[in-house]
ZANUMI-992276 format. One line per field, with one value per residue: residue number from 1; x, y, z of N, C-alpha, C in turn; residue in three letters. Coordinates in steps of 0.05 Angstrom, whole numbers, plus 5000, padded with zeros to 4 digits. Atoms other than C-alpha are relative to their C-alpha. Example, Ala and Ser with C-alpha at 12.3 -4.5 7.8 and 13.67 -1.06 7.14 Angstrom:
<sites>
nr: [1 2]
n.px: [5018 4984]
n.py: [4976 4976]
n.pz: [5000 4999]
ca.px: [5246 5273]
ca.py: [4910 4979]
ca.pz: [5156 5143]
c.px: [5018 4985]
c.py: [5024 5022]
c.pz: [5000 5014]
rest: [ALA SER]
</sites>
This chain:
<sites>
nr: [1 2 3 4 5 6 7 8 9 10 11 12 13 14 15 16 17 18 19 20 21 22 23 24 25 26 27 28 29 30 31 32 33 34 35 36 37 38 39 40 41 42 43 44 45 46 47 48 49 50 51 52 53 54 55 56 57 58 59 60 61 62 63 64 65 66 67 68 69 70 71 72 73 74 75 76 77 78 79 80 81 82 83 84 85 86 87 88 89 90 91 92 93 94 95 96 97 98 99 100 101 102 103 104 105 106 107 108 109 110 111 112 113 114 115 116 117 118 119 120 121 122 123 124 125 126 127 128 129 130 131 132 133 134 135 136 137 138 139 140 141 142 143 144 145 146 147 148 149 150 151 152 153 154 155 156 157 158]
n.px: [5013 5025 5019 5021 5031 5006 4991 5018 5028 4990 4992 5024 5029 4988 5001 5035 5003 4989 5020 5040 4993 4997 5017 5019 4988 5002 5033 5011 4976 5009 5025 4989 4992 5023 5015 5004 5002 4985 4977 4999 4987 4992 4989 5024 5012 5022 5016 5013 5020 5028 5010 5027 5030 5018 5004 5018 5026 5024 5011 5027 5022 4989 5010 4979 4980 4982 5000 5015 5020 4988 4998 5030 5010 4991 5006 5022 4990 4975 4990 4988 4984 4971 4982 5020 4987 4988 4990 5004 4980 5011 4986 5002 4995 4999 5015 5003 4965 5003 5003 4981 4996 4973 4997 5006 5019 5024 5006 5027 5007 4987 5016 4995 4975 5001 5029 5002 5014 5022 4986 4964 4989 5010 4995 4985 5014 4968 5012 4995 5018 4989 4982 4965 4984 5019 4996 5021 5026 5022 4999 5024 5009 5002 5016 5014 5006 5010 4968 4993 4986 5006 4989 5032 4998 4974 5007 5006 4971 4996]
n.py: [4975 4996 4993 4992 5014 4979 4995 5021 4989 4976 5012 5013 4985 4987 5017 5004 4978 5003 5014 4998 4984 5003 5023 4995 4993 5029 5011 4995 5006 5033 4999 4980 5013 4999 4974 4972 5003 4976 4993 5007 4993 5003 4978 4986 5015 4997 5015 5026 4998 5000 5027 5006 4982 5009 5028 5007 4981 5016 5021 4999 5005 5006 5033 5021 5000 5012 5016 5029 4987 4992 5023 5014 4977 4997 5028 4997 4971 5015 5041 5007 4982 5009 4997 5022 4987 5023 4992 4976 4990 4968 4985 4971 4980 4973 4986 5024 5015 5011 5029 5005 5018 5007 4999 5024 5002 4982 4975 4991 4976 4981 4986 5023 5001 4988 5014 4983 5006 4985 4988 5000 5023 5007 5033 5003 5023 5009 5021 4995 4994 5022 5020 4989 4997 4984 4975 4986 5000 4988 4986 4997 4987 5017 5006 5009 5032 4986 5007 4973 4998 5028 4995 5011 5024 5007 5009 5023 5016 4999]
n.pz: [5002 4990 5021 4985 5008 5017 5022 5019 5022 5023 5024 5019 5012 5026 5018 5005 5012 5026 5013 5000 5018 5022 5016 5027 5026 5011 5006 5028 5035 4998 5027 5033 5016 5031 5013 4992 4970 4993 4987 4971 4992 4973 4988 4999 4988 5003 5016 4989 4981 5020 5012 4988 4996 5023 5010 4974 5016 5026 4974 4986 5016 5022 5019 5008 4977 5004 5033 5011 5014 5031 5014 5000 5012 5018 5027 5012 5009 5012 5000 5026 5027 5015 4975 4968 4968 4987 4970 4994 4978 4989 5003 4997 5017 5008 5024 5035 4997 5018 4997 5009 5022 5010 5017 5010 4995 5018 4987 5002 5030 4992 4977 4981 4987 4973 4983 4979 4982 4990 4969 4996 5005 5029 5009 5031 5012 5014 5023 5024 5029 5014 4995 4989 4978 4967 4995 4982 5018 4986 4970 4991 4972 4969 4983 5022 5022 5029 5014 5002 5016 5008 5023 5019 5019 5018 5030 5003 5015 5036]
ca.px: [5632 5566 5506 5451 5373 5366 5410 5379 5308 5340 5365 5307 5259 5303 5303 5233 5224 5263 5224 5145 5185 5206 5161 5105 5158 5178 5110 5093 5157 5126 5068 5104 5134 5085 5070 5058 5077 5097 5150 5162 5226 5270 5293 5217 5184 5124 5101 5099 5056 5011 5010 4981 4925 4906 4911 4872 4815 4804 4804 4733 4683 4729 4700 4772 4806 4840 4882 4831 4768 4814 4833 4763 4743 4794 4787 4720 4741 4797 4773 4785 4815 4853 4874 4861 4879 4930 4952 4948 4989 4966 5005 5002 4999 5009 4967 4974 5033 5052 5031 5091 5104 5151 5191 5153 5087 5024 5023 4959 4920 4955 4899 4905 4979 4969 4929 4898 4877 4813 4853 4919 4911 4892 4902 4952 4922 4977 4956 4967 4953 4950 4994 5048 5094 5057 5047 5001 4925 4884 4879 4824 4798 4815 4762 4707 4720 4708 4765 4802 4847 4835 4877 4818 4795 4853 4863 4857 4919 4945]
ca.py: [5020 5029 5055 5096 5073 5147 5147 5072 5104 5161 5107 5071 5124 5155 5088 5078 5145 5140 5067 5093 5153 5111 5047 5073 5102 5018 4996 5045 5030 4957 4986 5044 4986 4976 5021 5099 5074 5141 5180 5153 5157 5146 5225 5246 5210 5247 5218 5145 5178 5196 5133 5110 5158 5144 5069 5074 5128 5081 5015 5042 5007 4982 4936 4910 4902 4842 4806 4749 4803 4835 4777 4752 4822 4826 4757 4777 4846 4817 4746 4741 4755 4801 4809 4761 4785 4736 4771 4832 4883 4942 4998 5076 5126 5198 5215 5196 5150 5127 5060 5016 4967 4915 4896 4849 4875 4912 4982 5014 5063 5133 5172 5112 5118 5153 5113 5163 5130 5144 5146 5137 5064 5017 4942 4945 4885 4847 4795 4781 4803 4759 4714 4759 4780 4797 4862 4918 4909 4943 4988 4980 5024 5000 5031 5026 4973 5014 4999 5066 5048 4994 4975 4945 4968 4943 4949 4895 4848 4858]
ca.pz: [5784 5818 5772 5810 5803 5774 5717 5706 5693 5653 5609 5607 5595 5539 5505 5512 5480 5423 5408 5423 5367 5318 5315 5276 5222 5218 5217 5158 5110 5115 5071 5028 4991 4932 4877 4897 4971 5007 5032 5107 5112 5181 5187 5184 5250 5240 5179 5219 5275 5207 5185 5237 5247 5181 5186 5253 5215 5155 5205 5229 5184 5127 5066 5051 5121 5108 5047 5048 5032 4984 4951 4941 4910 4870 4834 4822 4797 4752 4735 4663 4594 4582 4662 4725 4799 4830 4894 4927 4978 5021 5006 5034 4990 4986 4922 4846 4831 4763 4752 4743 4675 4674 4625 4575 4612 4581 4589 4607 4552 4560 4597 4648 4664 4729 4788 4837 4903 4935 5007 5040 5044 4977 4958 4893 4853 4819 4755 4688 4616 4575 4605 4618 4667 4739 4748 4781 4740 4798 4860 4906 4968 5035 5068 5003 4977 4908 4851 4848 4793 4736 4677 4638 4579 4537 4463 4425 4406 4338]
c.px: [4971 4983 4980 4965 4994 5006 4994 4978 5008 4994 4984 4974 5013 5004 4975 4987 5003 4980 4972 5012 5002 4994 4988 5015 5016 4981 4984 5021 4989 4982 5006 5016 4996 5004 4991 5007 5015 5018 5001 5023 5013 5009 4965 4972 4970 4980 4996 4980 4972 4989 4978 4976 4983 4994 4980 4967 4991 4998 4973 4984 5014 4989 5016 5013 5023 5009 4980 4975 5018 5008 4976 4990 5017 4995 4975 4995 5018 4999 5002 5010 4991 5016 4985 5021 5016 5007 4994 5019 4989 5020 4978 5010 4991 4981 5004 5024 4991 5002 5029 5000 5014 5009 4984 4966 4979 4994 4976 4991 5007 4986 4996 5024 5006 4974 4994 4979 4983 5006 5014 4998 4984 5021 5013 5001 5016 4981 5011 4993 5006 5020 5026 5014 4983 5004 4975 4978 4977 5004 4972 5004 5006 4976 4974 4994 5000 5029 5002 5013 4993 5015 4982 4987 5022 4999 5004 5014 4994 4993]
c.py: [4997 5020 5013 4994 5029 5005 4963 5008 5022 4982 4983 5016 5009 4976 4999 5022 5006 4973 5013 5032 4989 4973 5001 5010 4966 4988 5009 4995 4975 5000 5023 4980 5008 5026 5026 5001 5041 5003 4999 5013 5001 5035 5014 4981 5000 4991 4968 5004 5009 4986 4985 5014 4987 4973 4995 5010 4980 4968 5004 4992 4993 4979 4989 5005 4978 4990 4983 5015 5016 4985 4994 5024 5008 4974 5004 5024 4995 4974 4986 5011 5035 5000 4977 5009 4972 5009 5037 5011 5023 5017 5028 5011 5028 5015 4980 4992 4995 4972 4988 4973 4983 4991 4962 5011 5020 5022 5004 5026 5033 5011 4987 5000 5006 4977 5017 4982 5013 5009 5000 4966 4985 4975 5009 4967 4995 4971 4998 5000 4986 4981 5016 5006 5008 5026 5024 5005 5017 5015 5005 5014 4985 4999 4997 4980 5004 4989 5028 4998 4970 4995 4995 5029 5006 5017 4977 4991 4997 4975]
c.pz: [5007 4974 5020 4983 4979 4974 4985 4987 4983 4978 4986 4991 4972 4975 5002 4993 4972 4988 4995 4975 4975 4991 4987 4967 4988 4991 4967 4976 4995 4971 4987 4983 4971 4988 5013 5030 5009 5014 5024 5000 5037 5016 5007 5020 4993 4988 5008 5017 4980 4993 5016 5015 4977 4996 5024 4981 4980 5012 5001 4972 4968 4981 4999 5026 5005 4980 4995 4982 4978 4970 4979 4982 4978 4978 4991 4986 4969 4992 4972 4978 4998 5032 5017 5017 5009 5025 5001 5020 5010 4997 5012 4990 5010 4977 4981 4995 4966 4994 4982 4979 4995 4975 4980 5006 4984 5015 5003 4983 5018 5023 5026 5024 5028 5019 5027 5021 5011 5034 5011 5009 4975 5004 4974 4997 4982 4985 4983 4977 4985 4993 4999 5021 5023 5001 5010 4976 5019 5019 5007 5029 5015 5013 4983 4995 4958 4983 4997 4974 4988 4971 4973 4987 4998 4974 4993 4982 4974 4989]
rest: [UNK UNK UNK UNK UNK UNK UNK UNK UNK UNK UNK UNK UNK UNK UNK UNK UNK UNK UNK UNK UNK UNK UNK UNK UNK UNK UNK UNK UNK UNK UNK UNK UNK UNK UNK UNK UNK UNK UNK UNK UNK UNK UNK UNK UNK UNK UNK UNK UNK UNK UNK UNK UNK UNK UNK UNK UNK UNK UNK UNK UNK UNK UNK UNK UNK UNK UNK UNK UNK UNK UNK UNK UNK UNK UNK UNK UNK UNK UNK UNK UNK UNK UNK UNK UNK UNK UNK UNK UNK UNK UNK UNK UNK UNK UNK UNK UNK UNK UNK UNK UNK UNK UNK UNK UNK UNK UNK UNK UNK UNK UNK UNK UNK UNK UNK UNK UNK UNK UNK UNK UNK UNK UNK UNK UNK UNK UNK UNK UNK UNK UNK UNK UNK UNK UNK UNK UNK UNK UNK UNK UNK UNK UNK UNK UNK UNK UNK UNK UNK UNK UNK UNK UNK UNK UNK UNK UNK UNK]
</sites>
């Protein structure tokens, strides 16, 4: 069966359509992981072509652009009793998420419970309280640098 050059580029434009459609909606599930990450989703392309607007927009002039400066700001953010920063993750968020607790870990004081990011991307700062289980102690600005969310203060062990 013969194939014509025409219905080759069809097939290759229509695949190369659908990818440059639905790479950025891969790219952003990468970073809705984490804590408050947002609704991407594979039926809703759009929100990957958002993602990256917004990851391009807070790019320009960022204090935290990579894990290493996040890192570094967080251990100095987080560097002793009752929390210390051990790692970090970029996540995209949508708005205010409820900060998550695991089990064993130290809740944060009620009026706290909620962590509202300062923009649609943020470092979720992962540590532990008093030697407990790892779990989310911080959220810092991507393009700031500012801490948006902080579990600190504590109360003070029975």
């Amino acid at each position: 069966m013969r194939v014509s050059r025409g219905r080759v580029a069809i097939a290759v434009a229509l695949v190369m359509v659908i990818a440059v459609a639905a790479v950025p909606t891969l790219v952003a599930e990468r970073y809705t992981d984490g804590p408050g990450g947002a609704e991407v989703g594979h039926a809703r392309l759009d929100r990957g072509w958002e993602f990256v607007y917004h990851a391009v927009r807070l790019s320009r002039g960022a204090r935290l652009p990579s894990e290493d400066f996040a890192i570094v700001r967080a251990r100095s953010a987080w560097a002793g009793p009752p929390a210390v920063a051990q790692d970090v993750e970029l996540v995209y968020s949508d708005g205010p998420f409820d900060v998550p607790v695991p089990p064993g870990g130290t809740a944060p004081p009620p009026e706290r419970r909620r962590a509202e990011p300062l923009s649609r991307l943020g470092w979720v700062v992962y540590g532990r309280v008093r030697g407990g289980p790892l779990q989310m102690i911080g959220l810092l600005d991507y393009a700031s640098g500012r801490v948006a969310w902080n579990i600190r203060p504590l109360e003070a062990t029975p």
